[in-house]
N, C-alpha and C positions, 0 to 999 in steps of 0.2 A: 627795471632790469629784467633780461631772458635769459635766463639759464639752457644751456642744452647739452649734449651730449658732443664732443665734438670727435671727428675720425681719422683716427692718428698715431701714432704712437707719443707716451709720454702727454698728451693733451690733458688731459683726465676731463673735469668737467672745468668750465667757466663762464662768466657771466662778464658783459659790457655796463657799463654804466654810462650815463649824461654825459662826460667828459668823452667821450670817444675817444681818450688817449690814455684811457687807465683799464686793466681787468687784473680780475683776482680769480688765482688756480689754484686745485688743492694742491698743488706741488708745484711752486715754482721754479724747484730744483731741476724738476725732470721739466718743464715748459722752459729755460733755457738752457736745457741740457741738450737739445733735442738736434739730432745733425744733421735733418733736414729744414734748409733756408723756409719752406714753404711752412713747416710747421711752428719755427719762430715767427712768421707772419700770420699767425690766427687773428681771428676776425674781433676787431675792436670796438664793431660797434653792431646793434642790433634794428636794422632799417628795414620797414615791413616792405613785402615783395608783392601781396598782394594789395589791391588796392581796396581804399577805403577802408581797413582792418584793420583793428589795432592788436598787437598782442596780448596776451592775459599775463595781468602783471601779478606779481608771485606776493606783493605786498601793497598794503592801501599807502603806505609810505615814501612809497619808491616814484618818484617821476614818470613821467609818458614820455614816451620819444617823442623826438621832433619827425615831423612830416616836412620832405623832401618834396616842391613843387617845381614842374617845370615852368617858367616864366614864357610860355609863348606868344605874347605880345613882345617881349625883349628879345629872344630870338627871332621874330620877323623884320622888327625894326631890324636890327643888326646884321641880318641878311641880306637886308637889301642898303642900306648903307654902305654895307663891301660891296655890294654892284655900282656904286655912282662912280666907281674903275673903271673902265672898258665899258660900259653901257652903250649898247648901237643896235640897229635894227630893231626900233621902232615898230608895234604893231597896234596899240591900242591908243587912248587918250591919255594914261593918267603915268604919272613919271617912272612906274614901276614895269611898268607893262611897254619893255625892252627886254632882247636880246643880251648877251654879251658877246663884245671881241675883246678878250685879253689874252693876248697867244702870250705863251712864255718866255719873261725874260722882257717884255716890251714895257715902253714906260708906265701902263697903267698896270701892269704886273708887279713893277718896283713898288706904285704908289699903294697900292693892297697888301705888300708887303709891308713895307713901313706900317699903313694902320694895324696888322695882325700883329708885330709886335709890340704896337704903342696899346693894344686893346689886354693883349696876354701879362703884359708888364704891370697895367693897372690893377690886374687880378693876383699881383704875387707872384706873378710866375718868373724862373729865371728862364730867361732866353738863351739861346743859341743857333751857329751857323754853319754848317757844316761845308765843304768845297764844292755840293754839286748845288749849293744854294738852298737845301733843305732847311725848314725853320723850326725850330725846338721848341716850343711852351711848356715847361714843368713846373706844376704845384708841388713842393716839397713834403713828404711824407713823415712820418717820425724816424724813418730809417732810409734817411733820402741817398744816402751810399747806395742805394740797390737798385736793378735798373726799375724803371717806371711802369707802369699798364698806357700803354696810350692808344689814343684815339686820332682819326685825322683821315687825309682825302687829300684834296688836291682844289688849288684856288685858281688855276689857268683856265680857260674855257677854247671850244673850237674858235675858228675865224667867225661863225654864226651860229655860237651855242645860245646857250639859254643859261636862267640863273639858280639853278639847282645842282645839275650836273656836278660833281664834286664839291661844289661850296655847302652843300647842304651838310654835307662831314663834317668838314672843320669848323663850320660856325656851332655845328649843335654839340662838338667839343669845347668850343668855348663855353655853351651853355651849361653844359655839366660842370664846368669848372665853376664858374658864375653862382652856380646854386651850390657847389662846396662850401667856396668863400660865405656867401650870407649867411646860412645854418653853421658855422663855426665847424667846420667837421673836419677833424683829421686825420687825415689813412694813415696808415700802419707802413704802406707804400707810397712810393711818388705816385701822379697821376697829370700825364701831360695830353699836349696836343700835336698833332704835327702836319706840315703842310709839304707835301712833294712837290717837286720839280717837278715841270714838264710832263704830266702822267698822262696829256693827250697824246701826244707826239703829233700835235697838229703845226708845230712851227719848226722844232726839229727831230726828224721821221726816226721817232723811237721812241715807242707808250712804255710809259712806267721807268724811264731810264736813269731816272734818279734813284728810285727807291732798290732797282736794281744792282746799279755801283752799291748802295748800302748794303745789300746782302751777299756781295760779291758773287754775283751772277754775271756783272757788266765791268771789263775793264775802263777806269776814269777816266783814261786816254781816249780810247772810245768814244764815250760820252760825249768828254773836251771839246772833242774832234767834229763833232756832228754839225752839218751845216743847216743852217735854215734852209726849208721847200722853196717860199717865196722869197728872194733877197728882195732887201727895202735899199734904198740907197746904191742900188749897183751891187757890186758884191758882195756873194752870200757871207754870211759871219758865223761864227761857230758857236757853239755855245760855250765854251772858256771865255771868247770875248764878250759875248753880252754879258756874262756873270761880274765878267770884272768893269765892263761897263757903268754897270746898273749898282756898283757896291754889293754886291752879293754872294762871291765867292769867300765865302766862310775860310775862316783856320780850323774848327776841329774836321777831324778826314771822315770823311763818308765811307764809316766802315762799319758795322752789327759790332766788330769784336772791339773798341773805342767809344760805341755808344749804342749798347746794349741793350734791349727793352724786355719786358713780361710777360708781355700780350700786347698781342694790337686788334681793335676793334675800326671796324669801318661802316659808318651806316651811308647809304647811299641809295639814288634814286633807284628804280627796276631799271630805267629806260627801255623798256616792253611793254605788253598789253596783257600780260597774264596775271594779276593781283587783279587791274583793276576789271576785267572781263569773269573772274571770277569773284569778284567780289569780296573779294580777299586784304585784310588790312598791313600784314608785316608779311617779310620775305625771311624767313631762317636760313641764310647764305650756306651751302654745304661744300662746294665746290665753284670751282670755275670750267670751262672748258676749253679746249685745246685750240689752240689757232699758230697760225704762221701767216707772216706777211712776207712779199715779196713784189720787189721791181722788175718787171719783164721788159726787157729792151728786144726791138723789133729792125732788125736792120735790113731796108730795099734798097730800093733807086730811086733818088728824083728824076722828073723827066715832063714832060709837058702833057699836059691833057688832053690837049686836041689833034695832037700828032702820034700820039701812042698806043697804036692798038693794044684790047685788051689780052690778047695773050701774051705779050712781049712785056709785061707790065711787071713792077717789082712792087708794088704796093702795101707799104709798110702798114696803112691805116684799117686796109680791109682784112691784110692778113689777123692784127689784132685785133678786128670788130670777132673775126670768126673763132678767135682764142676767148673770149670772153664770154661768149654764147655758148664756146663748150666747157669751160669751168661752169657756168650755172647750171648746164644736163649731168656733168660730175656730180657735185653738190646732190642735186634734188633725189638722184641714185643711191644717195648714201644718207639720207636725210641729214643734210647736212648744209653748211653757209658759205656765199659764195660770192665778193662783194669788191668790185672794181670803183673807187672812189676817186683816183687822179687820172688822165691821160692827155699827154700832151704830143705833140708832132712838129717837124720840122720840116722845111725851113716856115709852113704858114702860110703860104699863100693860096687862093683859091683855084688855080689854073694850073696848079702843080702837086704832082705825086709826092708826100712826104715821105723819102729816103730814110726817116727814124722815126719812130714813135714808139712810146715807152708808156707803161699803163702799171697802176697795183695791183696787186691779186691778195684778198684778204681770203683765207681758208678757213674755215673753223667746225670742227666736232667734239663730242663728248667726249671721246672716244680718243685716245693716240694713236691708235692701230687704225681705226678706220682715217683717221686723218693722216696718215700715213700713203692707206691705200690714195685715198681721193688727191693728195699731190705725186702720187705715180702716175695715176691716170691723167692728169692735167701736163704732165711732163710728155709722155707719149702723146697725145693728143695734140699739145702744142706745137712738138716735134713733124706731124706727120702733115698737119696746116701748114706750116712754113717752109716744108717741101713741095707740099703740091700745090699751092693756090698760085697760079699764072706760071712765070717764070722763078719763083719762092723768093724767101727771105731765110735771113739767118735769124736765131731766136739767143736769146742770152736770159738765165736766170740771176738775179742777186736776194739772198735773204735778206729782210730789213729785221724780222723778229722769231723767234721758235719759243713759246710760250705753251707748256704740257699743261695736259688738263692738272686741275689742282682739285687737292681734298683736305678743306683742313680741318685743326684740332678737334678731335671730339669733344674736348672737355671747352671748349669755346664757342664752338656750335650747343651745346647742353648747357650753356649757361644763357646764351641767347634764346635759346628753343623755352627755356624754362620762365624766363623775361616775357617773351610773345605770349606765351599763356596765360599769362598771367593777366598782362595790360591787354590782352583780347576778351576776357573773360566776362566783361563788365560791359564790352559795347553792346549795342543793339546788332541783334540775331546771332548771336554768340549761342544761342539755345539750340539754334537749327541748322549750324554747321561752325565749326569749325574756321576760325578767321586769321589765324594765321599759315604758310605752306610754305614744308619743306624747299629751294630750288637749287638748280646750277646756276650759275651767274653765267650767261652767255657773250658780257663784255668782258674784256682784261681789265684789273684793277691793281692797284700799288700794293693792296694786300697778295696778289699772288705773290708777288718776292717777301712780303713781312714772313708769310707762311714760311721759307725757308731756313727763318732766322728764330724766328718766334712762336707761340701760338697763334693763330690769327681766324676772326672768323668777322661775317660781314652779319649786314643789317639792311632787306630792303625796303623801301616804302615804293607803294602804287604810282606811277607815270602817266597822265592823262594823256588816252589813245594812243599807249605807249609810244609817245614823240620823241625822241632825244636828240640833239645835235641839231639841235632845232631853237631859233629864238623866241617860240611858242611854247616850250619845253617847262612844262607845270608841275608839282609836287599837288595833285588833284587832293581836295577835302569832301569829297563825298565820301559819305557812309554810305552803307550795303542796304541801308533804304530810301537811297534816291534824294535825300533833303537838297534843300536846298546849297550848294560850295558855302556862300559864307556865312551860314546861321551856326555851324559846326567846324568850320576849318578851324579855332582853335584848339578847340577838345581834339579835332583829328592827329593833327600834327602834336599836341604833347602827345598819343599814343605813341607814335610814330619812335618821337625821339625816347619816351620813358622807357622802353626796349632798350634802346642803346644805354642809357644813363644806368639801369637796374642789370646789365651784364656789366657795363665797367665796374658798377661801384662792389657788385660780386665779387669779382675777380680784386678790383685793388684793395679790400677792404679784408680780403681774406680766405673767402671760402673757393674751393675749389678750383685753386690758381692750380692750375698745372704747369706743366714741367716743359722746360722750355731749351730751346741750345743755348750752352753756358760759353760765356766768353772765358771764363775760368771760375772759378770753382767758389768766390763768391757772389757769384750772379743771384739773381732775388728766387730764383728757381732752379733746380737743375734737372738736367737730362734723366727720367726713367722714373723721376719720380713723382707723383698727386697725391695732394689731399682733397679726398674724396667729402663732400658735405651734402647727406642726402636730400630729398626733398623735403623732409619729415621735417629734419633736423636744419633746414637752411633757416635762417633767421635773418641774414644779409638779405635783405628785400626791400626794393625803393616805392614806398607809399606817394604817389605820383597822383595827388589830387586833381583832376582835370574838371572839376564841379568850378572851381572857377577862375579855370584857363580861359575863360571868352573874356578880351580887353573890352574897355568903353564902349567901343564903335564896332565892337563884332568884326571887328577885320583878323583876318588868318594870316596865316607865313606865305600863302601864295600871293595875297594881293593888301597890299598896305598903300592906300588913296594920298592923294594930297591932302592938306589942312585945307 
């Protein structure tokens, strides 16, 4: 048992025991007297945060804690098991070393659904479905009335993603959960999983639109309403239809104030080159940055090619080559991103002026203000091209997204920052610098909109040659001394996930949950107010043994061979 001081009011001192569902206060009157929810959720159990360390037990009598291990040969297995869904583009020899196409809502979409809840159910958890097809895994707490801490990501992939890209959240949620179940351990709170809809918006053009209706950022009509990019079959279908398609549109409503959460954690790849170029092992998520998407329609003339001189000409294709060229001198002006991924033109044929073409304009800065500026200037600009190039063209704007820079919880960011230290501490060159960094997240994530509802803060791990959207797309296992990828991509990847697993079980366990928007006023937290638990005094710490994380065959979470 560990005694500590705990920071609160009415707390006084307490101690956990073996049971992780019992503690003794010197005053139990004032410990549930206390009218702060967060301070009836004190911490039940005593899990070391640093690693390899046991605490100093106060008595030769008293039990050792159990040691919390992450199983990363079970999580690789099982990461790649949810890929034999959409597995396509082919790059390597061995079954693993594929790509994934799972756009959302398509049939290997349903079939990865179906196994997520047939794998969350095994573990205890109760399920749920919510209307925009969101998936609920919750492990049950001792005060499972109260909303949950969860964790989660997203299981869709691009038309030619890779197999990390969001799946690496939710399966290393299920990991967490996996290693509750074993060690018998039970929060004081819920602790679930969750998988978003649609968080690419690579199948219907709108990232994060699930999690968005959840925070009531995005009307469900909206949503409903949104057509597939590519229609398969003829006509495009909406996402209302594929949900009910696919069995997937849920009864309970996608809504924060109906199902309410604590915190939400996200660990997820970099998809950048900055960890792994620095050498650098976890990403302490602080923010996101500001972007806006937009469909530009270009409206010419068709007319024939070889009869139409060039100044009589209405050409829809050049005018938008020369709008795209100049969004990327905006951008680079402003340091800032500037990123044209679709464009199509009509009517297609090679001997004719296409009379329309339509292209995206992806904007993105740290900054609102200057992201701001940089779509004034691209407005002008585009404006001033589509007057003067030959005979012009008319220009049309439509927003697809407006996504402000995000900052979230401090007190969630400080539980991960404190996580990274920890599980950095112990690797090799941790002596000579510093192995984990502060960053913005330069992609949009489902945690942007949790942030609005919830505490929310992310988790990154290193991207090999920061590739993403890519069926190459690696969750890289080298250390910052060059070994060999699979002599250590065990040990790697439990570092990786032990961050995410040592801020969840922080926050669900007890310490230092903050205060969250309350759907009403028994929510598991409420607005204004933390329990603060300092570093001195945290005893919620996940002993994350990775001494022997390497499976049998030394294979990692990147690359698991055939038999």
């Amino acid at each position: 048992m560990v005694q500590m001081s705990a920071v609160g009011r009415g707390l006084g001192r307490w101690r956990a025991t073996p049971t992780f569902g019992r503690r003794r206060a010197e005053s139990r009157s004032e410990l549930f007297n206390c009218s702060s929810v967060i301070e009836k959720l004190c911490v039940t159990a005593s899990i070391h945060f640093l690693l390899k360390t046991k605490l100093a037990m106060p008595s030769a009598q008293e039990p050792d804690l159990p040691t919390l291990s992450v199983n990363a040969e079970r999580l690789a297995s099982t990461l790649h098991e949810s890929c034999q869904y959409g597995a396509d583009h082919r790059y390597g020899k061995v079954s693993t070393e594929t790509g994934m196409a799972r756009l959302s809502l398509d049939d290997s979409d349903k079939a990865v659904r179906d196994w997520f809840l047939s794998k969350a159910k095994s573990l205890g958890c109760s399920t749920s479905i919510d209307e925009m097809g969101n998936l609920f895994a919750i492990r049950p707490g001792k005060n499972p009335e109260k909303p949950p801490v969860m964790m989660g990501s997203h299981l869709d992939t691009q038309p030619t993603g890779g197999r990390y890209d969001g799946i690496l959240g939710v399966l290393a949620g299920l990991e967490v959960l996996q290693v509750l179940v074993e060690n018998n351990i039970e929060t004081e709170g819920s602790v679930g999983v969750v998988n978003w809809t649609n968080e690419e918006g690579a199948r219907f053009p709108k990232m994060a639109v699930s999690s968005g209706v959840w925070a009531g950022a995005i009307p469900i009509e909206d949503a409903w309403n949104l057509e597939e990019v590519t229609p398969h079959e003829g006509k495009a279908k909406t996402m209302l239809q594929e949900l009910e398609r696919i069995g997937y549109r849920g009864q309970l409503p996608a809504s924060y104030t109906s199902n309410p959460f604590a915190a939400h954690f996200e660990l997820h790849i970099e998809q950048g080159p900055i960890l792994e170029d620095e050498g650098r092992k976890i990403g302490v998520v602080e923010g996101v940055q500001a972007f806006k998407w937009f469909n530009i329609t270009i409206q010419g003339r068709d007319s024939h090619a070889g009869t139409t001189p060039m100044y009589a000409r209405k050409d829809s294709v050049l005018v938008a080559a020369k709008m795209i060229v100049a969004a990327n001198s905006v951008a680079k002006a402003h340091d800032g991103l500037a990123t044209t991924g679709i464009f199509n033109a009509e009517p297609g044929t090679v001997n004719t002026m296409a009379h329309t073409s339509t292209f995206t304009l992806d904007l993105r800065h740290t900054s609102n203000d200057v992201l701001g500026e940089m779509v004034k200037e691209c407005r002008d600009a585009f404006q001033s091209i589509a007057e003067e190039t030959e005979k012009g063209c008319m220009v049309d704007w439509k927003l697809l997204v407006d996504s402000p820079a995000v900052v979230f919880h401090q007190d969630c960011i400080s539980s991960v920052q404190q996580s990274a230290e920890a599980v950095c501490a112990r690797l090799p060159g941790a002596s000579s610098k510093q192995l984990w960094k502060p960053m913005i997240s330069g992609a949009g994530h489902d945690s942007c909109y949790t942030n609005l509802r919830c505490p929310t803060s992310m988790i990154f791990t290193p991207t090999r040659e920061g590739i993403s959207h890519n069926p190459t797309e690696y969750c890289s296992a080298e250390d910052c001394l060059g070994r060999l990828a699979f002599t250590i991509a065990m040990a790697y990847t439990v570092d990786v996930v032990a961050t995410a697993l040592a801020a969840v079980l922080a926050t669900a366990l007890g310490a230092e949950l903050p205060a969250a928007v309350a759907a009403d006023e028994d929510s598991a937290v409420r607005t204004g107010g933390t329990t603060t638990v300092t570093a001195a005094e945290l005893s919620v710490v996940a002993s994350l043994n990775t001494e022997n994380g390497e499976g049998d065959d030394g294979e990692g979470l990147g690359e698991v061979h055939d038999d």
